[in-house]
N, CA, C and O of each residue as an XYZ file, in Angstrom:
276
protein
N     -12.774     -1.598     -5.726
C     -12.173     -0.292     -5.838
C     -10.760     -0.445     -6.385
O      -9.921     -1.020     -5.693
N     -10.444      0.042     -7.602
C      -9.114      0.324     -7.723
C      -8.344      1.715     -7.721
O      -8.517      2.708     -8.428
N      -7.284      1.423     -6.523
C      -6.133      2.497     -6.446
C      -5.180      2.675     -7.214
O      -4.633      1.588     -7.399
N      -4.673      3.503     -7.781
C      -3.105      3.695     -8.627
C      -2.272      4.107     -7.820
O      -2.524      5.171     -7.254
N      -1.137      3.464     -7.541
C      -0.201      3.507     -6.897
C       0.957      4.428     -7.492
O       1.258      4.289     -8.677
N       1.606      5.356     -6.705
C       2.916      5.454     -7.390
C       4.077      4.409     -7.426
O       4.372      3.540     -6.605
N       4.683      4.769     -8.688
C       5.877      3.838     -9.174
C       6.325      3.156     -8.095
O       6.630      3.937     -7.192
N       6.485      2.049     -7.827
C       7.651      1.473     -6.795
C       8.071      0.145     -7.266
O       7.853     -0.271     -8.404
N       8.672     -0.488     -6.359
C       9.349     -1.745     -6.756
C       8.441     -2.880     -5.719
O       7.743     -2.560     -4.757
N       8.707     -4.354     -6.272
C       8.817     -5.281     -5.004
C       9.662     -5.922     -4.319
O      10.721     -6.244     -4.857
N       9.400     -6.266     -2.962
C      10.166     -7.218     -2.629
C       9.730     -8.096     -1.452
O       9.076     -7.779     -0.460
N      10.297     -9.379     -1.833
C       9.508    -10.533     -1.091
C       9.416    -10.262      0.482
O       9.822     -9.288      1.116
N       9.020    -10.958      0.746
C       8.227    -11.320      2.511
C       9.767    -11.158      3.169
O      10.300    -10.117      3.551
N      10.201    -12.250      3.177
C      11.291    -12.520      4.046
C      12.748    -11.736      3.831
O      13.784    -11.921      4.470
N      12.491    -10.732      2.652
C      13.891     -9.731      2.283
C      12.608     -8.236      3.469
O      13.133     -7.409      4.215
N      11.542     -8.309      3.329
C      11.181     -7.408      4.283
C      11.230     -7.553      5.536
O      11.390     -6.463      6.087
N      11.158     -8.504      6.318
C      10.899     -8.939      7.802
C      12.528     -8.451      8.260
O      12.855     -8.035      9.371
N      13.587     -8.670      6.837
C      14.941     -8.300      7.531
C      15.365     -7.231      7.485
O      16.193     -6.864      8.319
N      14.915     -6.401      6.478
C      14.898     -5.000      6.584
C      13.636     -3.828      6.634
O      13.482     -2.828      5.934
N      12.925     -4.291      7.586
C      12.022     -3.692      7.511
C      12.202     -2.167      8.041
O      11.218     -1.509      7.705
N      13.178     -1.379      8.785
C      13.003     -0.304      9.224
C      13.557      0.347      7.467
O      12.908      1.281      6.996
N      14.765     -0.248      6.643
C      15.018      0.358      5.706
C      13.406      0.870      4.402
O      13.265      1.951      3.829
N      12.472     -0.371      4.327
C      11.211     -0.260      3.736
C      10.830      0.637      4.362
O      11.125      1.589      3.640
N      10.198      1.171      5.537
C       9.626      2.076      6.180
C       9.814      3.539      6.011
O       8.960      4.414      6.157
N      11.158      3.683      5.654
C      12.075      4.662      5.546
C      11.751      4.953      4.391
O      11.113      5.973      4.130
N      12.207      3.952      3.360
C      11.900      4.360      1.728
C       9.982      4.925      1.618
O       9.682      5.980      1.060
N       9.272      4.300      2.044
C       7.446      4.592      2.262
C       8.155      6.170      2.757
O       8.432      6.909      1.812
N       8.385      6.585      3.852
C       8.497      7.571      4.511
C       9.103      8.560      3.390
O       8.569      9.660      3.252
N      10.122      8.228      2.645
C      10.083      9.441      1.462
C       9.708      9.233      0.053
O      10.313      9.578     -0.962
N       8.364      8.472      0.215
C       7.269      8.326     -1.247
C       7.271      6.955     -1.819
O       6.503      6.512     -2.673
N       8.192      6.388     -1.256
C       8.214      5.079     -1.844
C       6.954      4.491     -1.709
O       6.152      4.828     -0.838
N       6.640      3.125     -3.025
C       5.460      2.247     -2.239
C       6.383      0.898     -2.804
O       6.981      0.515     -3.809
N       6.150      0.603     -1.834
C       6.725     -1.289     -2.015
C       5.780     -2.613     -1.472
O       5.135     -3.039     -0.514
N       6.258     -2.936     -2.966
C       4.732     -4.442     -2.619
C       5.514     -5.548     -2.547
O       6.414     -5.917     -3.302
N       4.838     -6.305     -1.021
C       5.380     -7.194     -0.780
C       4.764     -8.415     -1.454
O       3.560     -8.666     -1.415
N       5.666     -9.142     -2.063
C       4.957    -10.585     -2.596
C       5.530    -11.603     -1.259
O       6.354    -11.624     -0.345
N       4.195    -12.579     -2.039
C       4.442    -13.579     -0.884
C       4.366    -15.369     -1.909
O       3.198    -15.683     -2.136
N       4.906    -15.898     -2.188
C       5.336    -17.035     -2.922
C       4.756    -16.597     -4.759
O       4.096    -17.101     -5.667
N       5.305    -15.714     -4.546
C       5.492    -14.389     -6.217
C       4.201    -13.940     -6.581
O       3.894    -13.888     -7.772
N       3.477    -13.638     -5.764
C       2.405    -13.152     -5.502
C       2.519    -11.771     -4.584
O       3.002    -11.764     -3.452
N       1.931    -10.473     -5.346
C       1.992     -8.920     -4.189
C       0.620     -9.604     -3.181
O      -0.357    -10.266     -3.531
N       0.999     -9.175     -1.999
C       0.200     -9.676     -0.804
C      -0.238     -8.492     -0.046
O      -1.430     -8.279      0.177
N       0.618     -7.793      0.314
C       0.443     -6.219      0.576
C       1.315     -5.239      0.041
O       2.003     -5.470     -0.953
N       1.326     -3.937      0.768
C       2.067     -2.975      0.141
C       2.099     -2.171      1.381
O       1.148     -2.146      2.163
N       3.547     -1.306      1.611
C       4.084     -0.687      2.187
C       3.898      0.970      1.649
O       4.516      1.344      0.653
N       2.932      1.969      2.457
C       3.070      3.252      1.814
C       3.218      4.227      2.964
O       2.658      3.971      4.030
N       4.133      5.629      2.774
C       4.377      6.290      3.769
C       2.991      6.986      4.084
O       2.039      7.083      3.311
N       3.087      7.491      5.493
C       1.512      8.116      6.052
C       1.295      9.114      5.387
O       0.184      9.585      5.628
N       1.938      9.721      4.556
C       1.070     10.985      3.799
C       0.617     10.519      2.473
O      -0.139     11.325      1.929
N       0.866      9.444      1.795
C       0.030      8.892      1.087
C      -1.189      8.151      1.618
O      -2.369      8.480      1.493
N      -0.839      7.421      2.040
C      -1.697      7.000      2.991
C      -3.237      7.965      3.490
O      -4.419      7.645      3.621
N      -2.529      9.150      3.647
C      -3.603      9.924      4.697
C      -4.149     10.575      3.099
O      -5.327     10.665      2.753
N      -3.184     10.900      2.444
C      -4.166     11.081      0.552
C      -4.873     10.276      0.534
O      -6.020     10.707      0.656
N      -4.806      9.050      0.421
C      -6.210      7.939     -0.188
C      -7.004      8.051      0.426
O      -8.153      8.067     -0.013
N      -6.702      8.179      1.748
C      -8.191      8.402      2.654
C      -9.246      9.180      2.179
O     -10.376      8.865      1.805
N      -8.476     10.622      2.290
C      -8.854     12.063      1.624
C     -10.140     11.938      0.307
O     -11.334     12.227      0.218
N      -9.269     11.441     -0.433
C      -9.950     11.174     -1.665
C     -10.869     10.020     -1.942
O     -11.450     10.053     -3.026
N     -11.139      8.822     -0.999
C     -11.978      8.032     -0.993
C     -13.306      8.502     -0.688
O     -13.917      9.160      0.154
N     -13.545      7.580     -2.227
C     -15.215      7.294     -2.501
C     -16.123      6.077     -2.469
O     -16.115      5.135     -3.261
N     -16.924      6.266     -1.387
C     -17.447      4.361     -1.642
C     -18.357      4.665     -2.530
O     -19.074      5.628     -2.804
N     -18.064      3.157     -3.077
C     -18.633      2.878     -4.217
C     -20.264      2.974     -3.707
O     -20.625      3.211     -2.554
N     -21.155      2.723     -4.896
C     -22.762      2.775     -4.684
C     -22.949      1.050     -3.829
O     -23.693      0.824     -2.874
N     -22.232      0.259     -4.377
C     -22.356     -0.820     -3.484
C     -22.460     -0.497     -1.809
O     -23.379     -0.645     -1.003
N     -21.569     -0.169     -1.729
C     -20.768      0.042     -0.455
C     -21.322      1.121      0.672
O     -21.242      1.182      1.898
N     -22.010      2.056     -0.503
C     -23.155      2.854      0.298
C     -24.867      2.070      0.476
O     -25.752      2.187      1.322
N     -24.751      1.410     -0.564
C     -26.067      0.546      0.261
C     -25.991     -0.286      0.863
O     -26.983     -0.917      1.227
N     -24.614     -0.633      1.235
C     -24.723     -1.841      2.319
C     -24.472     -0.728      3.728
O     -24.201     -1.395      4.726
N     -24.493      0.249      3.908
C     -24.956      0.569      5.121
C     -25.518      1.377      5.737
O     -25.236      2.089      6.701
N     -26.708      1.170      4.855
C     -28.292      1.373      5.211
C     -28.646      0.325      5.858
O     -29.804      0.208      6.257
């Protein structure tokens, strides 16, 4: 499945662990921030109303519906 993200920036693992309430904050007004992890995105940070959008709009794939049958 691929998602499109809105615009955001990255930033590594260990610049997040130290500011993580500031990331949270930025998610909280639309931000998405992807965390890399040895320059690699590993996850991503998105506020709950995006969040609760993707849900919304998720479609499983035909795979994904026959695996649970």
């Amino acid at each position: 499945m691929t998602i499109f993200l809105k615009e955001g920036f990255m930033a590594a693992l260990y610049d997040v662990k130290a500011k993580f309430s500031e990331y949270v904050t930025m998610a909280e007004n639309g931000g998405v921030i992807e965390i890399t992890k040895h320059g690699r995105t590993s996850a991503v940070i998105i506020g709950i109303d995006e969040y609760n959008n993707l849900k919304k709009n998720y479609k499983p794939s035909f795979v994904e519906q026959v695996n649970k049958m």
